[in-house]
NUFIMAR-56333 format. One record per residue: residue number from 1; residue in three letters; chain; z negated, x negated, y negated of N, C-alpha, C in turn. Coordinates in Angstrom, 2 decimals, padded with zeros to 5 digits. Layout:
REM residues N
{NUM,ALA,A,{Z,X,Y},{Z,X,Y},{Z,X,Y}}
...
END
This chain:
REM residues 223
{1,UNK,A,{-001.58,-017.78,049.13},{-000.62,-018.69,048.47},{-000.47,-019.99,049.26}}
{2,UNK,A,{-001.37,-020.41,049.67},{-001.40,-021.73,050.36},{-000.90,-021.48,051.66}}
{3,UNK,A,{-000.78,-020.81,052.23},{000.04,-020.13,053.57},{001.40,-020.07,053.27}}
{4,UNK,A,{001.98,-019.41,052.19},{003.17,-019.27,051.60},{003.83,-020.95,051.62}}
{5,UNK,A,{003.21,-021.26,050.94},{003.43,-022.74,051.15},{004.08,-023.78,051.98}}
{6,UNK,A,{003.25,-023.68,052.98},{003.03,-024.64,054.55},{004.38,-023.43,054.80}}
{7,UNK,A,{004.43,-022.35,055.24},{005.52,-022.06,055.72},{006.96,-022.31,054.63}}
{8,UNK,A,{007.06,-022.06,053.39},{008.28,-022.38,052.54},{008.65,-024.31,052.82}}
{9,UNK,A,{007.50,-024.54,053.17},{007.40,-025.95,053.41},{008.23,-026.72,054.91}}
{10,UNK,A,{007.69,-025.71,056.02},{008.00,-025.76,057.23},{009.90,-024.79,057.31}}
{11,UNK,A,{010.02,-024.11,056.73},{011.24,-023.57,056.70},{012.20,-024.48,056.17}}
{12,UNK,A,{011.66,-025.38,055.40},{012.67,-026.90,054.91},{012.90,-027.54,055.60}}
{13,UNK,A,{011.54,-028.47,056.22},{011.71,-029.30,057.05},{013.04,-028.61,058.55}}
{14,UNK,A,{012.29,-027.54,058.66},{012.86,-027.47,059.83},{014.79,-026.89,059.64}}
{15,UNK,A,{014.85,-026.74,058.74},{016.09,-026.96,057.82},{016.78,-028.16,058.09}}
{16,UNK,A,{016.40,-028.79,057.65},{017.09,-030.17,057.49},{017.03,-030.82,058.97}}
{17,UNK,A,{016.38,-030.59,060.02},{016.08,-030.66,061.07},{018.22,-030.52,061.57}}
{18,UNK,A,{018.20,-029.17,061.67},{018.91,-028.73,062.37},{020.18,-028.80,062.05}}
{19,UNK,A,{019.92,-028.55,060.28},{021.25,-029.63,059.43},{022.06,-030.80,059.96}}
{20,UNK,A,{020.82,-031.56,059.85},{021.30,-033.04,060.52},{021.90,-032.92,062.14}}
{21,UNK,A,{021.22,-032.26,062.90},{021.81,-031.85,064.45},{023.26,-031.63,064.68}}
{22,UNK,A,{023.45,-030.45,063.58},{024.74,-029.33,063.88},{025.21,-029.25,062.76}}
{23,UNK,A,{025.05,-029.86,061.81},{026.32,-029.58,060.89},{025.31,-028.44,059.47}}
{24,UNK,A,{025.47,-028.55,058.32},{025.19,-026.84,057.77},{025.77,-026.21,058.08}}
{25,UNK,A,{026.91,-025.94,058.03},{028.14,-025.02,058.20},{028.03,-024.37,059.70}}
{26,UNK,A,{027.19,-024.79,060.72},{026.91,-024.49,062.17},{025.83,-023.82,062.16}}
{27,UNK,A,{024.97,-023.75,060.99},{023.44,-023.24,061.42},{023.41,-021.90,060.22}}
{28,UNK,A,{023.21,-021.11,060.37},{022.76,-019.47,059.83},{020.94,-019.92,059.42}}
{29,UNK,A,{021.34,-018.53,058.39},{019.79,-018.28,058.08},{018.96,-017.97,059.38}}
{30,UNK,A,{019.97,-016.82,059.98},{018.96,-016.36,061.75},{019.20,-017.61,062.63}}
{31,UNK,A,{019.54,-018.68,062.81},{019.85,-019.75,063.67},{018.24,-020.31,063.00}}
{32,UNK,A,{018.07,-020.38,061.78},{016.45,-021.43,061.37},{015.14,-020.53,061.60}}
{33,UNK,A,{015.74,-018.83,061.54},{014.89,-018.06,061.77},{014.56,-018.32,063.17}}
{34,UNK,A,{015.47,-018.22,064.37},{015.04,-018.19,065.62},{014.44,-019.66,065.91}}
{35,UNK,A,{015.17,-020.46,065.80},{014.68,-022.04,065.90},{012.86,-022.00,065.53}}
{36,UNK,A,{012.23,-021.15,064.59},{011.33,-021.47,064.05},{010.30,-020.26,065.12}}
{37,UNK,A,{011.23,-019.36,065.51},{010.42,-017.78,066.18},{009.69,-017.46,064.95}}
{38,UNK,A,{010.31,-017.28,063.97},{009.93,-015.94,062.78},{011.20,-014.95,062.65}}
{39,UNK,A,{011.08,-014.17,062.08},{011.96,-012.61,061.70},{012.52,-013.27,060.72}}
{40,UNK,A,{013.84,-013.17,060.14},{014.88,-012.95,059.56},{014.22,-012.75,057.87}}
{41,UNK,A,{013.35,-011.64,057.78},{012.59,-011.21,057.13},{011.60,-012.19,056.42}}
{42,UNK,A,{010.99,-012.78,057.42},{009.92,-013.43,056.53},{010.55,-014.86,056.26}}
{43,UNK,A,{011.80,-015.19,056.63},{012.17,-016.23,056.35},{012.91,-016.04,054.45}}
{44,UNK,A,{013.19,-014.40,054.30},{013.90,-014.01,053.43},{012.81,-014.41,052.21}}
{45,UNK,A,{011.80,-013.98,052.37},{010.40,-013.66,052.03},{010.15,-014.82,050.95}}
{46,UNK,A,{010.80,-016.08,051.55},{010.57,-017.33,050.60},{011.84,-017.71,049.95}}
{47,UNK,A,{013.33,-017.54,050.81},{014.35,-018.14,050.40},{015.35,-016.89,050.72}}
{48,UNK,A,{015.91,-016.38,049.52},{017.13,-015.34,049.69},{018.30,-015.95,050.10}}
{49,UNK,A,{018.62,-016.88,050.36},{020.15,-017.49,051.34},{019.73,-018.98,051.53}}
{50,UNK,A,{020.40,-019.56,052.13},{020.87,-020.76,052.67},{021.09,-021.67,051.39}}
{51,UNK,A,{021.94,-021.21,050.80},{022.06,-022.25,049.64},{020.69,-022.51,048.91}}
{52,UNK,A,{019.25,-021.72,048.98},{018.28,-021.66,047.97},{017.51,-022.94,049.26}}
{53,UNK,A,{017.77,-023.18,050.48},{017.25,-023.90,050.93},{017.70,-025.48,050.79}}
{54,UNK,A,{019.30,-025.27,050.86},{020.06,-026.52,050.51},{019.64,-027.13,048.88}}
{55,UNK,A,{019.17,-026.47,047.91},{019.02,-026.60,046.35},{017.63,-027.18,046.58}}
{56,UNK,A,{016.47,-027.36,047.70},{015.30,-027.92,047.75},{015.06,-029.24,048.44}}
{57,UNK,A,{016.87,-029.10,049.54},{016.23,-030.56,050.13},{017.52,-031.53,049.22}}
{58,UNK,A,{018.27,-030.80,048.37},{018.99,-031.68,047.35},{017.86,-032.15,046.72}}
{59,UNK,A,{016.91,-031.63,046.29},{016.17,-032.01,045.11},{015.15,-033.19,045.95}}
{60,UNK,A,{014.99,-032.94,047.13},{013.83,-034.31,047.54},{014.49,-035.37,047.57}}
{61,UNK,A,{016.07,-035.15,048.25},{017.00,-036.36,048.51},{017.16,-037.26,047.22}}
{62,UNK,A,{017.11,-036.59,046.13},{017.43,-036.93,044.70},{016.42,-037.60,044.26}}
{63,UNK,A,{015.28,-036.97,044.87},{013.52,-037.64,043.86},{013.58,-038.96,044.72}}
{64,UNK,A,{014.19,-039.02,046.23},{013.43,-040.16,046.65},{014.72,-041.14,046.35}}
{65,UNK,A,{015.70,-041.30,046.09},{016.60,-042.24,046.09},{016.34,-042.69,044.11}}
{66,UNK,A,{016.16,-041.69,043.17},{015.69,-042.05,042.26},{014.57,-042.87,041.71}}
{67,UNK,A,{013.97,-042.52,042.90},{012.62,-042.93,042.97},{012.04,-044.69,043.27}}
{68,UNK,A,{013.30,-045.63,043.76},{013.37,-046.79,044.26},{014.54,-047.52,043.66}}
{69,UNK,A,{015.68,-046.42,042.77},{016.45,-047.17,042.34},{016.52,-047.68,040.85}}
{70,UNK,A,{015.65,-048.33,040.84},{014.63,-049.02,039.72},{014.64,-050.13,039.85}}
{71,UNK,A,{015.09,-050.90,038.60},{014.52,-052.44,038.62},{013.17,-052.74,038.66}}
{72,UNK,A,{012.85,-053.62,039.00},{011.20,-054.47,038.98},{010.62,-054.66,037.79}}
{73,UNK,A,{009.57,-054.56,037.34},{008.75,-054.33,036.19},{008.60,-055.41,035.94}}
{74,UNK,A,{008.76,-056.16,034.81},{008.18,-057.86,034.42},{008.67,-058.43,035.25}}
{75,UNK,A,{010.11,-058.68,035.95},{010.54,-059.86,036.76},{012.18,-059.53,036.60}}
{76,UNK,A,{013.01,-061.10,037.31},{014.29,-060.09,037.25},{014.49,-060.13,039.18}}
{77,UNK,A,{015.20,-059.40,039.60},{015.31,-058.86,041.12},{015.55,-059.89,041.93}}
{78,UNK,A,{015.19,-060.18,043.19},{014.80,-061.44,044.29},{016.18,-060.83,045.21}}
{79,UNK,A,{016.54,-061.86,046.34},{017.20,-061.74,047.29},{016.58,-060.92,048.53}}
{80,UNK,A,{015.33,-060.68,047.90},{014.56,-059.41,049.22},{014.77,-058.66,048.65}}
{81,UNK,A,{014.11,-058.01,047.39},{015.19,-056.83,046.24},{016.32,-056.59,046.71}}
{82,UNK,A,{017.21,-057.28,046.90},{019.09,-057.07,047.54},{018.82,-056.26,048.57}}
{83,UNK,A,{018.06,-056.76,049.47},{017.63,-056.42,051.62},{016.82,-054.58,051.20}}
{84,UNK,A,{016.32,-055.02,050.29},{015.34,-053.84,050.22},{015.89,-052.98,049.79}}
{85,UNK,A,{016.74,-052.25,048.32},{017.70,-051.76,048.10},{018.14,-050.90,049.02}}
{86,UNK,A,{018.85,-051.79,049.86},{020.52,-051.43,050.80},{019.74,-050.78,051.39}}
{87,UNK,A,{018.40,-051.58,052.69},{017.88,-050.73,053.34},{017.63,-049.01,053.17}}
{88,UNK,A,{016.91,-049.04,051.74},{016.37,-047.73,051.48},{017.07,-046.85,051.10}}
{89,UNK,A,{018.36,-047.06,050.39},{019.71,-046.11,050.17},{020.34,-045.50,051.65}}
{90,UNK,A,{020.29,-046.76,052.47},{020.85,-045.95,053.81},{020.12,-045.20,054.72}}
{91,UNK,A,{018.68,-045.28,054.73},{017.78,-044.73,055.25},{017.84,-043.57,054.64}}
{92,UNK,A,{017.24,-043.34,053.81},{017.78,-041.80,052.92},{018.45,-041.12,052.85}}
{93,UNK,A,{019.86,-041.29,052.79},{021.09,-041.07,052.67},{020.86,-040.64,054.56}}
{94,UNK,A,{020.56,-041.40,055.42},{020.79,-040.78,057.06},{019.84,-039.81,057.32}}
{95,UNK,A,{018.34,-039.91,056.47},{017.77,-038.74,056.43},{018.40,-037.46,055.99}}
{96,UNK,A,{019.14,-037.52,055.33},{019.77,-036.17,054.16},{021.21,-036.19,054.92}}
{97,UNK,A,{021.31,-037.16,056.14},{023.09,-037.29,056.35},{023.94,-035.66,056.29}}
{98,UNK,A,{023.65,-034.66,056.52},{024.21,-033.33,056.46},{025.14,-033.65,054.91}}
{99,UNK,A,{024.36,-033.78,054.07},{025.38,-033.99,052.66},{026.34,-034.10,052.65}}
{100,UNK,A,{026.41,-035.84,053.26},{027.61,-036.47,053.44},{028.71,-035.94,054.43}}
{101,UNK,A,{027.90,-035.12,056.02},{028.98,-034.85,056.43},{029.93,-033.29,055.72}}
{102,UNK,A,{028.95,-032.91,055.10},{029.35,-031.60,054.68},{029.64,-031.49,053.38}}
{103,UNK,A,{029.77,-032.85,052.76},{029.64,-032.61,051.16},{030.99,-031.89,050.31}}
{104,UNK,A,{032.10,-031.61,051.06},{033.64,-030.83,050.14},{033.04,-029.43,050.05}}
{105,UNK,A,{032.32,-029.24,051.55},{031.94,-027.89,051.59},{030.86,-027.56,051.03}}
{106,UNK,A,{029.58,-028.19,050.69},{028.67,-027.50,050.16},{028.80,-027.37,048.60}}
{107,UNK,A,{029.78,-028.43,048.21},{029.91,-028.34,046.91},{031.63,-027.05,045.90}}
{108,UNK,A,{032.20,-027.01,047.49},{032.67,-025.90,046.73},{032.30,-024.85,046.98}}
{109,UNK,A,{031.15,-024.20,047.70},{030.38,-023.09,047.88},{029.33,-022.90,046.88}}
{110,UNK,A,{028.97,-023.87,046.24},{027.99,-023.58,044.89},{028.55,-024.53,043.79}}
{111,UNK,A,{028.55,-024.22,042.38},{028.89,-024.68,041.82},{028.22,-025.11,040.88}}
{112,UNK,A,{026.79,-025.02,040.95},{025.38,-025.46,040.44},{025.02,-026.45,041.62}}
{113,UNK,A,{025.08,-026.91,042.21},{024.95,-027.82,043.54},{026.00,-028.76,042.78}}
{114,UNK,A,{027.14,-028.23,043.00},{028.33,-029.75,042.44},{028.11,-030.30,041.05}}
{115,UNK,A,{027.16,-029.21,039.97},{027.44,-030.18,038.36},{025.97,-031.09,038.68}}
{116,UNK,A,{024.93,-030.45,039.79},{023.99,-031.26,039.58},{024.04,-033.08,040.65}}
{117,UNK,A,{024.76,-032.43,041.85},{025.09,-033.79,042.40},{026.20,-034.36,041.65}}
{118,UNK,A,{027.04,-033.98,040.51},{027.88,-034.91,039.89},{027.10,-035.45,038.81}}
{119,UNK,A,{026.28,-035.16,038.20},{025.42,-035.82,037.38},{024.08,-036.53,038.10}}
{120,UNK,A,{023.53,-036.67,039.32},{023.01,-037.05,040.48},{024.06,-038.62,040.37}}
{121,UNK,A,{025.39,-038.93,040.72},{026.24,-039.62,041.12},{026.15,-040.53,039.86}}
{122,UNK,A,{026.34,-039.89,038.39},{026.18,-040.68,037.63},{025.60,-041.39,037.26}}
{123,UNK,A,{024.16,-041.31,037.50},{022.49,-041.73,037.32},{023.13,-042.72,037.92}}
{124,UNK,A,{023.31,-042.97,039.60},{022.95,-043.82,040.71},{023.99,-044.83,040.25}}
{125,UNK,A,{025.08,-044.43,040.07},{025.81,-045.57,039.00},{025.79,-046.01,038.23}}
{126,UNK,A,{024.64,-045.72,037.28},{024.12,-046.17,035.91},{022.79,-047.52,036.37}}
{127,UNK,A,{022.15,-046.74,037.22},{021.52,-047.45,037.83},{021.70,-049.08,038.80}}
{128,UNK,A,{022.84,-048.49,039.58},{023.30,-049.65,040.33},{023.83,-050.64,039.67}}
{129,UNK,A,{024.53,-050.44,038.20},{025.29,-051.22,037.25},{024.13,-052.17,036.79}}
{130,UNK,A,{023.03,-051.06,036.51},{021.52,-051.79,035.95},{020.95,-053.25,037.08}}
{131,UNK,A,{020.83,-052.72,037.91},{020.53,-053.64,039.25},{021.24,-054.60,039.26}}
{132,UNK,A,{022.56,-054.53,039.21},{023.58,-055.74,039.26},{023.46,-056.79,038.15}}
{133,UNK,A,{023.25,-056.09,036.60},{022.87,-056.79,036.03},{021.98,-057.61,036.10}}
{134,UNK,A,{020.74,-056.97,036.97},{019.73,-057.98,036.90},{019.46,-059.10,037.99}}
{135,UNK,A,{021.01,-059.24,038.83},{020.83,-060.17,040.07},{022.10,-060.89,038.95}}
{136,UNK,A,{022.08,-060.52,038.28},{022.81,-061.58,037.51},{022.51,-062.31,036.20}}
{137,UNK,A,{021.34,-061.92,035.90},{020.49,-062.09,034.89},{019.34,-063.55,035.36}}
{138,UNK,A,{018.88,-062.67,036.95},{018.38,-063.96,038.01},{019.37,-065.26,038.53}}
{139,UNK,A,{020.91,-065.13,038.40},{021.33,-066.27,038.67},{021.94,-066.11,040.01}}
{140,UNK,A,{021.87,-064.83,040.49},{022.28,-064.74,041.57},{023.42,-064.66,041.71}}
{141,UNK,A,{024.11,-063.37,040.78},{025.56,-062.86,040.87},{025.74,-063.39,039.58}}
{142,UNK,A,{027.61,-063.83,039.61},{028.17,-063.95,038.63},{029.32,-062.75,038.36}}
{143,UNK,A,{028.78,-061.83,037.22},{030.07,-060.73,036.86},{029.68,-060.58,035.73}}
{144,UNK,A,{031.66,-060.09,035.09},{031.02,-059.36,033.46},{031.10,-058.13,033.77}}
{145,UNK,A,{030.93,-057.31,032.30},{030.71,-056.08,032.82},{031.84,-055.23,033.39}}
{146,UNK,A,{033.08,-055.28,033.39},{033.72,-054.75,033.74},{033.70,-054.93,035.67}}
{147,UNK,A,{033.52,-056.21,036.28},{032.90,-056.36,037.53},{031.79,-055.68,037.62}}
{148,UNK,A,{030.77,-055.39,036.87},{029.46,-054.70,037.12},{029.74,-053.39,037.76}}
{149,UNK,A,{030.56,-052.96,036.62},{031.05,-051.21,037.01},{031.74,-051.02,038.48}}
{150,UNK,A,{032.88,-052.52,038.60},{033.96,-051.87,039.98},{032.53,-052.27,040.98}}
{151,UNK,A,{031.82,-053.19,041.10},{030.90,-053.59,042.40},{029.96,-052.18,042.65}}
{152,UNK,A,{029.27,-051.56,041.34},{028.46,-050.56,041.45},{029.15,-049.88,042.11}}
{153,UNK,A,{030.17,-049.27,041.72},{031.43,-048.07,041.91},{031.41,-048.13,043.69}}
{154,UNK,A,{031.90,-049.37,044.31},{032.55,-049.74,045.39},{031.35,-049.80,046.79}}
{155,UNK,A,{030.12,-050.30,045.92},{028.89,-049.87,046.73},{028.53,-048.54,047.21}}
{156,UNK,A,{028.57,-047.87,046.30},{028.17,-046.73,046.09},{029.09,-045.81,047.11}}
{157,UNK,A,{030.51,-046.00,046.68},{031.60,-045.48,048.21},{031.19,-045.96,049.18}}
{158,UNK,A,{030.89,-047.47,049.87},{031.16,-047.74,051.09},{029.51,-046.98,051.48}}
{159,UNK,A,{028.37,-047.21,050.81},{027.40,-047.04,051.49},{027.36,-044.76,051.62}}
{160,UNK,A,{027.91,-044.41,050.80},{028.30,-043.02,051.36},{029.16,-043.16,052.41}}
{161,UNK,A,{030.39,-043.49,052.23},{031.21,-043.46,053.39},{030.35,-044.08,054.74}}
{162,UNK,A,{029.72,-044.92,054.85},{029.30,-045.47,056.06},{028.44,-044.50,056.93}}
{163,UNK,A,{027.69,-043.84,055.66},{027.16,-042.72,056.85},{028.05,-041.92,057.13}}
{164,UNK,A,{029.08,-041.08,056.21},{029.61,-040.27,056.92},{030.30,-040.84,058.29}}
{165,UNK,A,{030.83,-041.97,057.98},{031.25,-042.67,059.71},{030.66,-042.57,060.43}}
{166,UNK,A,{029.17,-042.93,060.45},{028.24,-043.00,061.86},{027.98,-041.28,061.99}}
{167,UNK,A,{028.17,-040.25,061.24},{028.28,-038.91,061.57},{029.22,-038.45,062.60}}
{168,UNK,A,{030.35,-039.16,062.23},{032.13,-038.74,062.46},{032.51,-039.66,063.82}}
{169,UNK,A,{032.27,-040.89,064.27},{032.51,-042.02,065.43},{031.57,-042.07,066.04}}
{170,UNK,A,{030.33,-041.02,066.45},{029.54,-040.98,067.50},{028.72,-039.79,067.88}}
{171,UNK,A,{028.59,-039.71,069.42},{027.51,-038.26,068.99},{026.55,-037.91,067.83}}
{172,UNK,A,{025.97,-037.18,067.49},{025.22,-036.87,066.64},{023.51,-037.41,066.97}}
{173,UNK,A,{023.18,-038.15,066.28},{021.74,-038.23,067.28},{020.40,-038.37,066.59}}
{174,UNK,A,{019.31,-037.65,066.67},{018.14,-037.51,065.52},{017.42,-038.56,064.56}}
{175,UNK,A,{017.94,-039.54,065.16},{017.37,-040.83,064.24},{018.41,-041.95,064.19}}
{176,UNK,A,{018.42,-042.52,063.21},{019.62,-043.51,062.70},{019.07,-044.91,063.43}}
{177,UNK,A,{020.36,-045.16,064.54},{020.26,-046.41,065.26},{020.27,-048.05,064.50}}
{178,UNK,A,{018.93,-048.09,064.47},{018.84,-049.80,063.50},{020.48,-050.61,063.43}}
{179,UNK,A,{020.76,-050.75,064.88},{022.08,-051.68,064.28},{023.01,-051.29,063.60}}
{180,UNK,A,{023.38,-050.03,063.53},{024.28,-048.98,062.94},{023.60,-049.23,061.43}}
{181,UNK,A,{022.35,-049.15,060.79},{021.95,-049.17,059.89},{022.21,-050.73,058.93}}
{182,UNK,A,{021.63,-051.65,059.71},{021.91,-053.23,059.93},{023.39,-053.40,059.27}}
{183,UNK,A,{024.60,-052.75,060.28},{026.05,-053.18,059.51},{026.26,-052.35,058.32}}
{184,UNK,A,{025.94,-051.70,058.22},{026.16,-051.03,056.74},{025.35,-051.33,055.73}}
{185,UNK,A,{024.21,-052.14,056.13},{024.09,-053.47,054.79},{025.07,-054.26,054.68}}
{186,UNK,A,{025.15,-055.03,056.16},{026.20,-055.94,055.97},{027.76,-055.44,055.27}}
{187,UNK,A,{028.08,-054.54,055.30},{029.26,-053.79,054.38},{029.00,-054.39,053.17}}
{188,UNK,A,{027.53,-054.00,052.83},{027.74,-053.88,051.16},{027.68,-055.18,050.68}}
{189,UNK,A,{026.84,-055.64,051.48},{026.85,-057.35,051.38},{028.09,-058.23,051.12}}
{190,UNK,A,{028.69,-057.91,052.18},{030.22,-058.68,052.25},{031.24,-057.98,050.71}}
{191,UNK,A,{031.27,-056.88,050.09},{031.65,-056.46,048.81},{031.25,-057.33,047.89}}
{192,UNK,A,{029.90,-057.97,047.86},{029.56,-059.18,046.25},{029.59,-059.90,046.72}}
{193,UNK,A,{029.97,-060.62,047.75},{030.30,-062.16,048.68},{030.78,-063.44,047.68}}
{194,UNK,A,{032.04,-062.71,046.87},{032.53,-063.06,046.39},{032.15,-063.50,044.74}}
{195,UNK,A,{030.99,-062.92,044.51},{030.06,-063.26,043.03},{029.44,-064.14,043.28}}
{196,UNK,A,{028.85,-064.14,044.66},{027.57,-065.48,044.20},{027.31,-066.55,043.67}}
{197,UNK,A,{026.72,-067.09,043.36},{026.61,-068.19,042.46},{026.34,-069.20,043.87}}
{198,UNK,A,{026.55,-070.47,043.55},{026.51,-071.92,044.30},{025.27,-071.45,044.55}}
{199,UNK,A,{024.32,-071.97,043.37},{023.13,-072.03,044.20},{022.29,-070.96,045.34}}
{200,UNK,A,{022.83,-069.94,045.20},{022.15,-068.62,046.07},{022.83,-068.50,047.23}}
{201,UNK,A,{024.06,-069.03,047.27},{025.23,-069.14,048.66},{024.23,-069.14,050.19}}
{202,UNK,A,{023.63,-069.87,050.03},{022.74,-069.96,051.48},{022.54,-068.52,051.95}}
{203,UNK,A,{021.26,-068.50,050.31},{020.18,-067.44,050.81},{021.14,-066.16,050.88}}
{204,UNK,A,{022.06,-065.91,050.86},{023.05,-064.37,050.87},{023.55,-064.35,051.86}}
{205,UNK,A,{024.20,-065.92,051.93},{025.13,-065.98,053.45},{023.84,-065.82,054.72}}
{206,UNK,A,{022.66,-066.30,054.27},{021.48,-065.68,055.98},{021.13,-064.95,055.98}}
{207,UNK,A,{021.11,-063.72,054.20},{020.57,-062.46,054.21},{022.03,-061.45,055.19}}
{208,UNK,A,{023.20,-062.29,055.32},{024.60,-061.51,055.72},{024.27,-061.68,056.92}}
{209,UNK,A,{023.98,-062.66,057.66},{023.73,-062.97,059.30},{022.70,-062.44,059.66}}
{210,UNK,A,{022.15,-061.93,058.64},{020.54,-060.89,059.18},{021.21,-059.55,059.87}}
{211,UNK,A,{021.48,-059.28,059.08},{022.39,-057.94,059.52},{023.88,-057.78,059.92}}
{212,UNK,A,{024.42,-058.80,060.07},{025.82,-058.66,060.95},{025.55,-058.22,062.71}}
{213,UNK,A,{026.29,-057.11,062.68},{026.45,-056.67,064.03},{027.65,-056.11,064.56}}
{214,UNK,A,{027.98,-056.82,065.46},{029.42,-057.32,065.96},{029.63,-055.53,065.92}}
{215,UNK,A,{030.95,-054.93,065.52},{031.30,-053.65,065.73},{031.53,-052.86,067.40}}
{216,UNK,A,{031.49,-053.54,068.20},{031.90,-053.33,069.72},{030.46,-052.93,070.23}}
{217,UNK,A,{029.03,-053.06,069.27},{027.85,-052.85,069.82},{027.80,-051.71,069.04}}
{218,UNK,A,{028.22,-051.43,067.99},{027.98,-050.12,067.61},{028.93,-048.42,068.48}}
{219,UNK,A,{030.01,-049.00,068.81},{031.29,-048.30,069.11},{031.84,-048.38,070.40}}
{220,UNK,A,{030.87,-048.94,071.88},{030.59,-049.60,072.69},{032.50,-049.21,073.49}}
{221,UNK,A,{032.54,-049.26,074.08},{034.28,-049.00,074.68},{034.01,-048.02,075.84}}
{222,UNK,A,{034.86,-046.56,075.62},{034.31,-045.62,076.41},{032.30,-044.82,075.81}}
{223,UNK,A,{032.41,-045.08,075.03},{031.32,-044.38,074.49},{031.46,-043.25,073.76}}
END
């Protein structure tokens, strides 16, 4: 059993490996079989198709972004809370990037995949609405709730869309390039620009110059 394991274990990882490389839609069950040098067979052994592998690394992508998108226990949320956030949504999200580039297609190929990432989508918006509240509870942001919903809403697009961009406007490449990561805080940043309160103006406008990176370094000319 514990053998079963490490390999159902190693057949993921190395899943998502090649996901992220080439696309899902580019890689076969025998493409992870050979990649790995096992038989077809014993890859069957743990997972009867492709989709039963995609339904396991949905479910980690889900535990770990759930897993941080939590307010603070006994406090209300800091301007490192804001930094910290963004960071860990886009990190995740570039770990799992296959989703995003493939997400029309994996979700009209299963249709237990699409009710659970559409109720997945809802959480993270329930959540992000929650968060907002509480940088506005701290004095940070000024919105009512009807701003709560469009800022959550609008985050939530640009920081999906941003990875699929860095998928789509550059080679493909195994690890997500810090500055590339860097402006797509600054995206989300520049979206509540417009809430802050007087007194927090500083600390947002140097948390924005932390991560501004001129677009010509990401998209270099002839690259």
């Amino acid at each position: 059993m514990v053998q079963r394991l490490k390999t159902r274990e190693r057949i993921v990882q190395n899943s998502l490996e090649l996901f992220n490389r080439q696309g899902e839609r580019s890689v076969s069950t025998n493409h992870i079989a050979a990649h790995m040098e096992m038989s077809p067979g014993n890859l069957y052994y743990h997972f009867a198709n492709k989709q039963e592998i995609v339904a396991v690394l949905f479910e980690q992508f889900q535990a770990k972004v759930e897993g941080f998108l939590q307010l603070p226990e006994g406090r209300v949320p800091t301007i490192d809370d804001m930094r910290d956030y963004l960071l860990a949504l886009l990190e995740v999200m570039w770990s799992y990037r296959f989703f995003y580039r493939d997400l029309e297609h994996l979700l009209e190929s299963d249709p237990a995949l699409t009710a659970r990432y559409q109720q997945f989508t809802r959480r993270c918006l329930h959540q992000g609405q929650a968060i907002y509240a509480g940088f506005v509870e701290a004095g940070i942001l000024r919105l009512d709730a009807v701003g709560l919903e469009a800022l959550a809403l609008n985050a939530w697009i640009v920081l999906t869309a941003w990875i699929r961009h860095l998928c789509t406007s550059s080679a493909p490449t195994a690890r997500l390039d810090e500055q590339a990561l860097k402006r797509g805080v600054y995206q989300v940043l520049m979206l509540q620009s417009g809430y802050i309160t007087a007194p927090w103006g500083q600390a947002v406008q140097a948390l924005a110059e932390e991560f501004y990176v001129p677009l010509n370094l990401l998209h270099p000319a002839g690259a």
